[in-house]
Structures are given as structure tokens and as C-alpha cells.
PyMOL Python script that loads the backbone (N, CA, C, O; Angstrom):
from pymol import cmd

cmd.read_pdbstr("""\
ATOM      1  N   UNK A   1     138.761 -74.037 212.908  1.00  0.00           N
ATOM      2  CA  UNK A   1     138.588 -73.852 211.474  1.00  0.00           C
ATOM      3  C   UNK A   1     137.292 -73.087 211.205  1.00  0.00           C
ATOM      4  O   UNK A   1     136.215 -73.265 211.774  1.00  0.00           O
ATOM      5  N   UNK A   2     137.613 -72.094 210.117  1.00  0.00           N
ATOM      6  CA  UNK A   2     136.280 -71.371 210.177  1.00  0.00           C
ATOM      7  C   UNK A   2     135.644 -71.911 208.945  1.00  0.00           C
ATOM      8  O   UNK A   2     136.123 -71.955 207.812  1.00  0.00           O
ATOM      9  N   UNK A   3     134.322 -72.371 209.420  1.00  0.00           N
ATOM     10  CA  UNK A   3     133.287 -73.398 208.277  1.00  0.00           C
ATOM     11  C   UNK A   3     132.721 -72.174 207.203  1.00  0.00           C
ATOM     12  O   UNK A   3     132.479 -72.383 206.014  1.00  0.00           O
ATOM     13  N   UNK A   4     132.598 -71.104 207.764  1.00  0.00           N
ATOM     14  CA  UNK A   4     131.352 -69.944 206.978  1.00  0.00           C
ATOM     15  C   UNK A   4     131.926 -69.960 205.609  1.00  0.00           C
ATOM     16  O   UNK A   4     131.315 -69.673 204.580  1.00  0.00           O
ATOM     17  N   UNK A   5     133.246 -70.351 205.713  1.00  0.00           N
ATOM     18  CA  UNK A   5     133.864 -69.633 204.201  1.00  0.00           C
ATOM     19  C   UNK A   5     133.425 -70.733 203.159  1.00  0.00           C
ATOM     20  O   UNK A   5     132.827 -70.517 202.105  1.00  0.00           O
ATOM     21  N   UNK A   6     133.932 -72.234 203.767  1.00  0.00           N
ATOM     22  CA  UNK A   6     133.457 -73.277 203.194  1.00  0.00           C
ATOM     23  C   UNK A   6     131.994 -73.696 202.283  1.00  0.00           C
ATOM     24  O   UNK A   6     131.696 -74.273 201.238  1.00  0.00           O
ATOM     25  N   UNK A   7     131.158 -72.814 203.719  1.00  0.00           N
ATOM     26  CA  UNK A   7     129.659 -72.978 203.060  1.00  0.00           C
ATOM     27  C   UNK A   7     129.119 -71.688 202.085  1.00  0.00           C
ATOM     28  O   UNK A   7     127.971 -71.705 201.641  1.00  0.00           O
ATOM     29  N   UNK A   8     129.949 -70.701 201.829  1.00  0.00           N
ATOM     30  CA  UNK A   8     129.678 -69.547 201.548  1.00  0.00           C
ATOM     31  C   UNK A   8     129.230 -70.263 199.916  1.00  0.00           C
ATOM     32  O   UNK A   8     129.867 -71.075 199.245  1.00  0.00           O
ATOM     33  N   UNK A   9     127.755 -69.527 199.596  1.00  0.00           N
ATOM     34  CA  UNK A   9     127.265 -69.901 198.095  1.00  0.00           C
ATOM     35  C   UNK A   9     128.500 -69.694 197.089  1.00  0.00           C
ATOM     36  O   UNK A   9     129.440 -68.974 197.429  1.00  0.00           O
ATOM     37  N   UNK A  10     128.478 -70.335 195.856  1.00  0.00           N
ATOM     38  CA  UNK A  10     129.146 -69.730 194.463  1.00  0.00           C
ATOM     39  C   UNK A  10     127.897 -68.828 193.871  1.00  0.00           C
ATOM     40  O   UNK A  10     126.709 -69.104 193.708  1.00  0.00           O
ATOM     41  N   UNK A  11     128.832 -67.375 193.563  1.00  0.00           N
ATOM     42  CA  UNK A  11     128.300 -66.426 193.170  1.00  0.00           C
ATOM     43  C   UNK A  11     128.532 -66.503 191.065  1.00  0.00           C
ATOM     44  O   UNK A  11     129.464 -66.287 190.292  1.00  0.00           O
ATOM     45  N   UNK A  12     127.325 -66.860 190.955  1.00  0.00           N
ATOM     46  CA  UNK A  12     127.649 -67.211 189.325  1.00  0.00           C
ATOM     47  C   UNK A  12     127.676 -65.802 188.817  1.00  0.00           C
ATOM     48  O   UNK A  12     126.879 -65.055 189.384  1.00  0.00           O
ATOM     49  N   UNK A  13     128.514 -65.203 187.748  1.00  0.00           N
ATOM     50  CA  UNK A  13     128.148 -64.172 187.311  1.00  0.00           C
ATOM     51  C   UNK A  13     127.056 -63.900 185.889  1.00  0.00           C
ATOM     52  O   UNK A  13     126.979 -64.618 184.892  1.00  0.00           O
ATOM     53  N   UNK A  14     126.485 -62.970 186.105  1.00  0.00           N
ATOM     54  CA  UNK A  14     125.607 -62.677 184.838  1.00  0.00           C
ATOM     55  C   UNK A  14     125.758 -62.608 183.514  1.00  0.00           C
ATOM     56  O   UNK A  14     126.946 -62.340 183.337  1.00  0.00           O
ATOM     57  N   UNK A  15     125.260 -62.694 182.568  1.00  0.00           N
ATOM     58  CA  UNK A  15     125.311 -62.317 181.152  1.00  0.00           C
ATOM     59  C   UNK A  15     123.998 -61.279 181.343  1.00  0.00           C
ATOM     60  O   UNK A  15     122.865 -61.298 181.822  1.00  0.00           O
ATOM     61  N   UNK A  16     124.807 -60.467 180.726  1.00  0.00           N
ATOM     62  CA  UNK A  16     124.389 -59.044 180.249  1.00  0.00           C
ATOM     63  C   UNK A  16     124.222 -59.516 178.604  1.00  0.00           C
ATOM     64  O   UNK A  16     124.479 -60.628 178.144  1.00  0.00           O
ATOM     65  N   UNK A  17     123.590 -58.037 177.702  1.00  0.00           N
ATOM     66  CA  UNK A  17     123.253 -58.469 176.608  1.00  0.00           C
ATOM     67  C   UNK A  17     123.917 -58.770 175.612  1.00  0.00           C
ATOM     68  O   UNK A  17     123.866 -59.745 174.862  1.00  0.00           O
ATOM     69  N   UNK A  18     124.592 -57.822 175.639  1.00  0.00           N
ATOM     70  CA  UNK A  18     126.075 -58.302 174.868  1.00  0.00           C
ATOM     71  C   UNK A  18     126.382 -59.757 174.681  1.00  0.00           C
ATOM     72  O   UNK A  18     126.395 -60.488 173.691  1.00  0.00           O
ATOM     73  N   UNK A  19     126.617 -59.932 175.909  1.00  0.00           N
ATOM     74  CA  UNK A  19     127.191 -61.288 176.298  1.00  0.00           C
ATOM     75  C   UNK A  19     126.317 -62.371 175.937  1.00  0.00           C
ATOM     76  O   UNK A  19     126.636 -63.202 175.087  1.00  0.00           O
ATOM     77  N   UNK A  20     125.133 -62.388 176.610  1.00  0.00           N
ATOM     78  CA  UNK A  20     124.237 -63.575 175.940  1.00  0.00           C
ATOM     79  C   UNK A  20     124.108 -63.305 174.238  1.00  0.00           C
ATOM     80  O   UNK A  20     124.338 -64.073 173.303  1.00  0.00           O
ATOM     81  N   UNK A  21     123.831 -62.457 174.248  1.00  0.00           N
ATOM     82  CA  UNK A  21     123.708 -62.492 172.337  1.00  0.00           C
ATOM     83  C   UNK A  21     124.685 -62.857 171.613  1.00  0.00           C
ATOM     84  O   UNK A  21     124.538 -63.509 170.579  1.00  0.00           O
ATOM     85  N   UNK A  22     126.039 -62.395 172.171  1.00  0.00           N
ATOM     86  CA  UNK A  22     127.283 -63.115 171.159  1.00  0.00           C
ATOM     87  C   UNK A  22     127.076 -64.995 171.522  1.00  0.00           C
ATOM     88  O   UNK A  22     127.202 -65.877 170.673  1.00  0.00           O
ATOM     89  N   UNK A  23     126.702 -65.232 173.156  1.00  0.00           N
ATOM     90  CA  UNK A  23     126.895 -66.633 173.137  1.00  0.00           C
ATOM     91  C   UNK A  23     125.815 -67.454 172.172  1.00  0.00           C
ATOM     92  O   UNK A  23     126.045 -68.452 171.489  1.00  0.00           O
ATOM     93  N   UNK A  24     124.639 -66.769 172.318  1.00  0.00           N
ATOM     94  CA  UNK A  24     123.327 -67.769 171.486  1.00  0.00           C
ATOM     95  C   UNK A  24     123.392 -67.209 170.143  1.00  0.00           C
ATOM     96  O   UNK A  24     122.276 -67.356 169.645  1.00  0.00           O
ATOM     97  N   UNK A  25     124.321 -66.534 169.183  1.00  0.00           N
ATOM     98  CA  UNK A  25     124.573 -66.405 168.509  1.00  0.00           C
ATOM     99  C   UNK A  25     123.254 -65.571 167.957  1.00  0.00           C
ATOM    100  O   UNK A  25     122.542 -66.156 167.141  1.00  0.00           O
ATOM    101  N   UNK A  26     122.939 -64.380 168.321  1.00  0.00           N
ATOM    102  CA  UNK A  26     121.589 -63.827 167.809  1.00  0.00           C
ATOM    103  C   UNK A  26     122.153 -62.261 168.573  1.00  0.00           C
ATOM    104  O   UNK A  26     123.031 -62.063 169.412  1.00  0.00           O
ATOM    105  N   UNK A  27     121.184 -61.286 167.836  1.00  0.00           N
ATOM    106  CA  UNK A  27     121.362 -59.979 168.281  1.00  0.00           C
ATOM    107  C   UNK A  27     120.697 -59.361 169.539  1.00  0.00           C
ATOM    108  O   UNK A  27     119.701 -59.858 170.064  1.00  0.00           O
ATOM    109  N   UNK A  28     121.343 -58.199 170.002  1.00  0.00           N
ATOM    110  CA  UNK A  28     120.907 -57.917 171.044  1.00  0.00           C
ATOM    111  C   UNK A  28     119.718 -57.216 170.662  1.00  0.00           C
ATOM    112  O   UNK A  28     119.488 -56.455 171.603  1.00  0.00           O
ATOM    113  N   UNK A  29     118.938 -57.083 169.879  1.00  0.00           N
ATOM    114  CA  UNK A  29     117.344 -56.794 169.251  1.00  0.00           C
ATOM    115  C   UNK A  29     116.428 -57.648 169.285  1.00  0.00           C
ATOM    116  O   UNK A  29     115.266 -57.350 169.563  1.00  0.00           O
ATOM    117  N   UNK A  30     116.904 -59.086 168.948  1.00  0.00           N
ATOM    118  CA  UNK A  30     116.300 -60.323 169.374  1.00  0.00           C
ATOM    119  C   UNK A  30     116.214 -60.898 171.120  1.00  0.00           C
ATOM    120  O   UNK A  30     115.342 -61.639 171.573  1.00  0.00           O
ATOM    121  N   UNK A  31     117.153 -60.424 171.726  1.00  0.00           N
ATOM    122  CA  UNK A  31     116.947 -60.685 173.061  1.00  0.00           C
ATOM    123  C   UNK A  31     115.600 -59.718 173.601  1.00  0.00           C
ATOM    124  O   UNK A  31     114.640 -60.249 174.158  1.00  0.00           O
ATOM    125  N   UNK A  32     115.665 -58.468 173.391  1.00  0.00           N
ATOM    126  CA  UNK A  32     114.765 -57.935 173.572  1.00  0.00           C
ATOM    127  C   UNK A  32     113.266 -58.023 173.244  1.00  0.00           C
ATOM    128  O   UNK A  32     112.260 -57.620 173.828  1.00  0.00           O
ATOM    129  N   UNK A  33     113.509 -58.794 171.929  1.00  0.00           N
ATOM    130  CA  UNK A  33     112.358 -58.602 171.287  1.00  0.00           C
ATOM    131  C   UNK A  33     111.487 -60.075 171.712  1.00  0.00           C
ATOM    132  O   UNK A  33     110.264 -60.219 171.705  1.00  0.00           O
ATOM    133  N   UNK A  34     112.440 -61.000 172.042  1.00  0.00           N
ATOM    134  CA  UNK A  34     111.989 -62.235 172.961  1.00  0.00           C
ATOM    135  C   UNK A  34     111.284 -61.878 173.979  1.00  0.00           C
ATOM    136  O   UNK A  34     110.128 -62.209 174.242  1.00  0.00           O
ATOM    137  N   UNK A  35     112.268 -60.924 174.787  1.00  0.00           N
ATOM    138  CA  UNK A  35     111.205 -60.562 176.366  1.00  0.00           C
ATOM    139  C   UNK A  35     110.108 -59.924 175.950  1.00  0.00           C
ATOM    140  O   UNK A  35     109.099 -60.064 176.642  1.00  0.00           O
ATOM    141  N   UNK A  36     110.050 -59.253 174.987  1.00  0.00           N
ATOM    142  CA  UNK A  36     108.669 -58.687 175.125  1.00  0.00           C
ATOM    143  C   UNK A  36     107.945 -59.229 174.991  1.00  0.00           C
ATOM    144  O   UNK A  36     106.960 -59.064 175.710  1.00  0.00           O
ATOM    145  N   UNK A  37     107.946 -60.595 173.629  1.00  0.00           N
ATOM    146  CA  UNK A  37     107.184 -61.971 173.366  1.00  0.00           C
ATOM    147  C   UNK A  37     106.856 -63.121 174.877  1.00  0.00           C
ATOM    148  O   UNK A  37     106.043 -64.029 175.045  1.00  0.00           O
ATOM    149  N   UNK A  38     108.033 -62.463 175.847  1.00  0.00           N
ATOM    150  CA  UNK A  38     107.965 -63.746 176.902  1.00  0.00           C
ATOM    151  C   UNK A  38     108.536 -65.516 176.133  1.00  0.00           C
ATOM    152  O   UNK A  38     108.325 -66.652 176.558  1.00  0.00           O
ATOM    153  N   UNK A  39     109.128 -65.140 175.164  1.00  0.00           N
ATOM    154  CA  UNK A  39     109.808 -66.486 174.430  1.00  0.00           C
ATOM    155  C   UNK A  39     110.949 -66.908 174.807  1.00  0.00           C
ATOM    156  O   UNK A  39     111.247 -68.066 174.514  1.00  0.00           O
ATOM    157  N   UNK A  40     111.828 -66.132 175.510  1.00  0.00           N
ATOM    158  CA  UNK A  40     113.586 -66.016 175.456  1.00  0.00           C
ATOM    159  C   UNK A  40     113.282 -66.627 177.076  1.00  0.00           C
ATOM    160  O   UNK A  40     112.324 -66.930 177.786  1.00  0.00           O
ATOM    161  N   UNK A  41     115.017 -66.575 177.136  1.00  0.00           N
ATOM    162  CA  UNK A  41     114.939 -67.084 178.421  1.00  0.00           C
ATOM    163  C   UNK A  41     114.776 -65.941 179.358  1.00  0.00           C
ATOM    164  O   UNK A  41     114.865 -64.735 179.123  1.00  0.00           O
ATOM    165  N   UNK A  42     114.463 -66.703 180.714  1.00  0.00           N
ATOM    166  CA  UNK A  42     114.348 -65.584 181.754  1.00  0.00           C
ATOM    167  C   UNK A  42     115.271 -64.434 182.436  1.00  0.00           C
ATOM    168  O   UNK A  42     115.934 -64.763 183.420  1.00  0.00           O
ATOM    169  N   UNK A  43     115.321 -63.515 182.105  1.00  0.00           N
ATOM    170  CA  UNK A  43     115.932 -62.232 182.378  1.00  0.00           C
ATOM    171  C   UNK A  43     115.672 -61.507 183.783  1.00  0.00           C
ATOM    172  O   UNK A  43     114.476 -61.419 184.059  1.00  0.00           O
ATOM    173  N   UNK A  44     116.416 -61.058 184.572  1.00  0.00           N
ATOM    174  CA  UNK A  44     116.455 -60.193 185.769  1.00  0.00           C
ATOM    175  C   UNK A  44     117.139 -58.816 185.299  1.00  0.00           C
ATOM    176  O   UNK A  44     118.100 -58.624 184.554  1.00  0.00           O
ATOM    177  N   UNK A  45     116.311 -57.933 185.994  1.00  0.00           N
ATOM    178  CA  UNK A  45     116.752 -55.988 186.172  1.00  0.00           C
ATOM    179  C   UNK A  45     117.204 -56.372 187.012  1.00  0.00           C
ATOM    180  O   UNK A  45     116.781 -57.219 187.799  1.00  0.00           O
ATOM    181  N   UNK A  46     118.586 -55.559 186.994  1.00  0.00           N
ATOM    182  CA  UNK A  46     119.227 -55.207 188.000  1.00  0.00           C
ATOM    183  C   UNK A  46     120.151 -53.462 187.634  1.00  0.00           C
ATOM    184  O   UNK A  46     121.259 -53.239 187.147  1.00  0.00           O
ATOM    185  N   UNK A  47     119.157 -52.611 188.099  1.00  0.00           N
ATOM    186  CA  UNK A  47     119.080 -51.639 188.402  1.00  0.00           C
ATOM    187  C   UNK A  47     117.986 -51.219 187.141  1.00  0.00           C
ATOM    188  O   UNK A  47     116.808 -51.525 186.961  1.00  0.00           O
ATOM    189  N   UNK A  48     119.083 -50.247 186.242  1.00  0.00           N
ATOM    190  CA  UNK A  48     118.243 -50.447 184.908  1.00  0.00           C
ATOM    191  C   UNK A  48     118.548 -51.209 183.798  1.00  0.00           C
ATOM    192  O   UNK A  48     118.150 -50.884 182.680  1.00  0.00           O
ATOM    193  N   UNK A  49     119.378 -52.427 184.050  1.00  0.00           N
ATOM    194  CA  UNK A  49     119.841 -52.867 183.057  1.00  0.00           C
ATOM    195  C   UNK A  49     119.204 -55.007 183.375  1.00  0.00           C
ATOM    196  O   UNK A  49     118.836 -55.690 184.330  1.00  0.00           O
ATOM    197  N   UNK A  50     119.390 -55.157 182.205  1.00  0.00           N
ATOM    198  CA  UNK A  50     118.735 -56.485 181.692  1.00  0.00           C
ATOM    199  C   UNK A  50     119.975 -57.341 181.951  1.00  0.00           C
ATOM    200  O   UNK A  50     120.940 -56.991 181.272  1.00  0.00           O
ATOM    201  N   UNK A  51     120.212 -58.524 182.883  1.00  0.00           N
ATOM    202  CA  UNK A  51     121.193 -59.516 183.027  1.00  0.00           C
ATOM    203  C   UNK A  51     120.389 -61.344 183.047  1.00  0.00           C
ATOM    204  O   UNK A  51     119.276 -61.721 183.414  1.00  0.00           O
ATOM    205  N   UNK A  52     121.132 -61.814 182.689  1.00  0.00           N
ATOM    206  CA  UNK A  52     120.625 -63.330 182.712  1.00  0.00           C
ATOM    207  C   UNK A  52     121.481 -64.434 183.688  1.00  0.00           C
ATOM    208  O   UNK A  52     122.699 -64.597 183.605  1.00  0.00           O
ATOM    209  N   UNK A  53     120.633 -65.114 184.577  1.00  0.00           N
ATOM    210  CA  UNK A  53     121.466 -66.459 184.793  1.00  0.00           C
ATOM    211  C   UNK A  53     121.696 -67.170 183.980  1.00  0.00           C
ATOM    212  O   UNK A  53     120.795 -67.453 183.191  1.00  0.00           O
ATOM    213  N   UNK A  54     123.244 -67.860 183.808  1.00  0.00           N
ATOM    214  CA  UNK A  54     123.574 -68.463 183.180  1.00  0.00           C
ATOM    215  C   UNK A  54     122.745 -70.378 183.038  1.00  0.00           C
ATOM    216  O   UNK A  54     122.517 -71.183 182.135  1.00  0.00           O
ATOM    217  N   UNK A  55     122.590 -70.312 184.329  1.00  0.00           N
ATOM    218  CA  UNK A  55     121.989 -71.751 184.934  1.00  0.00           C
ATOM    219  C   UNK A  55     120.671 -71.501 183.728  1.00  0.00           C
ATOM    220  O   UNK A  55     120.691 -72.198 182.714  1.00  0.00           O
ATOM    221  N   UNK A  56     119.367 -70.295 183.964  1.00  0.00           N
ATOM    222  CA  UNK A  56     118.575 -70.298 183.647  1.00  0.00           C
ATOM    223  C   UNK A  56     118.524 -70.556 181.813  1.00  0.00           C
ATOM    224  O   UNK A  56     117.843 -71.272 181.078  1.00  0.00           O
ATOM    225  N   UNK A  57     119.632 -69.556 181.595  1.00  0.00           N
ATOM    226  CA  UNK A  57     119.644 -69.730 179.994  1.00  0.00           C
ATOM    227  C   UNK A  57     119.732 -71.343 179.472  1.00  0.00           C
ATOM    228  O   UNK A  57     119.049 -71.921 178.626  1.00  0.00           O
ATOM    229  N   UNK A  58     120.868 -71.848 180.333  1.00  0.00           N
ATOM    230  CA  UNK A  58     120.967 -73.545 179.589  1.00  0.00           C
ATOM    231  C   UNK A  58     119.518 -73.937 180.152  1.00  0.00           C
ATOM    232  O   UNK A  58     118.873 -74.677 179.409  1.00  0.00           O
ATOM    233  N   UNK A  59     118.961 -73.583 181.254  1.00  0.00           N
ATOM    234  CA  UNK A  59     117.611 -74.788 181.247  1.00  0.00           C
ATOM    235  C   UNK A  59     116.648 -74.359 180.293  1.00  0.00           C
ATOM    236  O   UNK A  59     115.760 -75.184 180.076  1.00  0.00           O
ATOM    237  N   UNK A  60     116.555 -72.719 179.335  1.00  0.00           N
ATOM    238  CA  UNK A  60     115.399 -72.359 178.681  1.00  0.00           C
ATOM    239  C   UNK A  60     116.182 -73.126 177.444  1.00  0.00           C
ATOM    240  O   UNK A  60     115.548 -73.679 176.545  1.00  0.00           O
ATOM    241  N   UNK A  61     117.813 -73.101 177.495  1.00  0.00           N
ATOM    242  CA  UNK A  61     118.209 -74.346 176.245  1.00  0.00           C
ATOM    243  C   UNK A  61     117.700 -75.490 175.969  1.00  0.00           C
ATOM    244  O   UNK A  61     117.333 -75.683 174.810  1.00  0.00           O
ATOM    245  N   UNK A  62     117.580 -76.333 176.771  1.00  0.00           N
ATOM    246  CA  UNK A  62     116.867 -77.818 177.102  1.00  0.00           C
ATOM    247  C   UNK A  62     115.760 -78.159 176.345  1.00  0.00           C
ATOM    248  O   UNK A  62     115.443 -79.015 175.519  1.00  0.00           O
ATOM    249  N   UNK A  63     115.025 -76.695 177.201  1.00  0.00           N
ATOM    250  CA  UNK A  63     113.472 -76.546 176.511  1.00  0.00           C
ATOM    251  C   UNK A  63     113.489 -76.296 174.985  1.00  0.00           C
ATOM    252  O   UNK A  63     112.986 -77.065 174.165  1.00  0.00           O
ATOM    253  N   UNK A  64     114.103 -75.172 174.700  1.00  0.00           N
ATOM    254  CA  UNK A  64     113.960 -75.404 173.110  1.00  0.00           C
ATOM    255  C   UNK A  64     114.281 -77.036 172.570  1.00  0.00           C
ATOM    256  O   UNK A  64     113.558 -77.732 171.857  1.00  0.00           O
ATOM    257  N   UNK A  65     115.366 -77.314 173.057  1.00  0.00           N
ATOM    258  CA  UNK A  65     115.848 -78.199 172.141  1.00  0.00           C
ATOM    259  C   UNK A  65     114.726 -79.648 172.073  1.00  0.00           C
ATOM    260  O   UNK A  65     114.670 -80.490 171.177  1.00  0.00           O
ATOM    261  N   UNK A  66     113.905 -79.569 173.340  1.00  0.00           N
ATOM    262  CA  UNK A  66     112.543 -80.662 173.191  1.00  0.00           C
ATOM    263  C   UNK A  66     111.602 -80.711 172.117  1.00  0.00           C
ATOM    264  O   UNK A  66     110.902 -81.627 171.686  1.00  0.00           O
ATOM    265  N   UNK A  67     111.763 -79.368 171.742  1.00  0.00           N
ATOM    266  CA  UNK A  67     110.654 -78.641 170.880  1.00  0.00           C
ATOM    267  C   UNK A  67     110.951 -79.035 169.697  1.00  0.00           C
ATOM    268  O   UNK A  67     110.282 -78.659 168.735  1.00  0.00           O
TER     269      UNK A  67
END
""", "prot")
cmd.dss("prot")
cmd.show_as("cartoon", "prot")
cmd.util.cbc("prot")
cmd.orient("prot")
């Protein structure tokens, strides 16, 4: 039995801006305008474009919602 496949990570896919902005219900001007503040959640380049973990967005959720 071959184990590699078993242990092989889950590859979560990204939200791009579009995508996060329709989900947190805010514009893709406000996502931007977060990163520049460093307020929003944490964002990765990948190439030239702006994508988000999904994991990361619900934990910067959490945080707001303490606040």
C-alpha cells in the first residue's frame, strides 16, 4: 500500500480579492486599503497578485470579534 498519498498535505485554496471581499462583505478598496493600514487580515503575493488563507482570515475573524 502506498502511504505517500495518504500523508500527502490538504492543499487549501486561496481567496483572491474578489473573493474575500464578496465573503467579508466589504470592497475590494477596503481590502487594500487595510493592507496598507496593516489592519486586515494577512495576505500573501503570489506572483503579482494579492491571495489570502482562508485558515488565516477566520483566525484575523476571532480577533476582531474579541475586540
Amino acid at each position: 500500500m502506498n502511504t505517500s498519498t495518504l500523508d500527502a498535505p490538504t492543499i487549501e485554496r486561496l481567496f483572491s480579492v474578489d473573493t474575500l471581499a464578496d465573503y467579508l462583505g466589504v470592497s475590494p478598496k477596503t481590502l487594500y486599503d487595510w493592507r496598507l493600514k496593516r489592519t486586515g487580515p494577512p495576505a500573501i503575493k503570489v506572483g503579482s497578485q494579492l491571495r489570502w488563507r482562508p485558515a488565516a482570515v477566520e483566525a484575523w475573524l476571532d480577533v476582531q470579534g474579541q475586540r
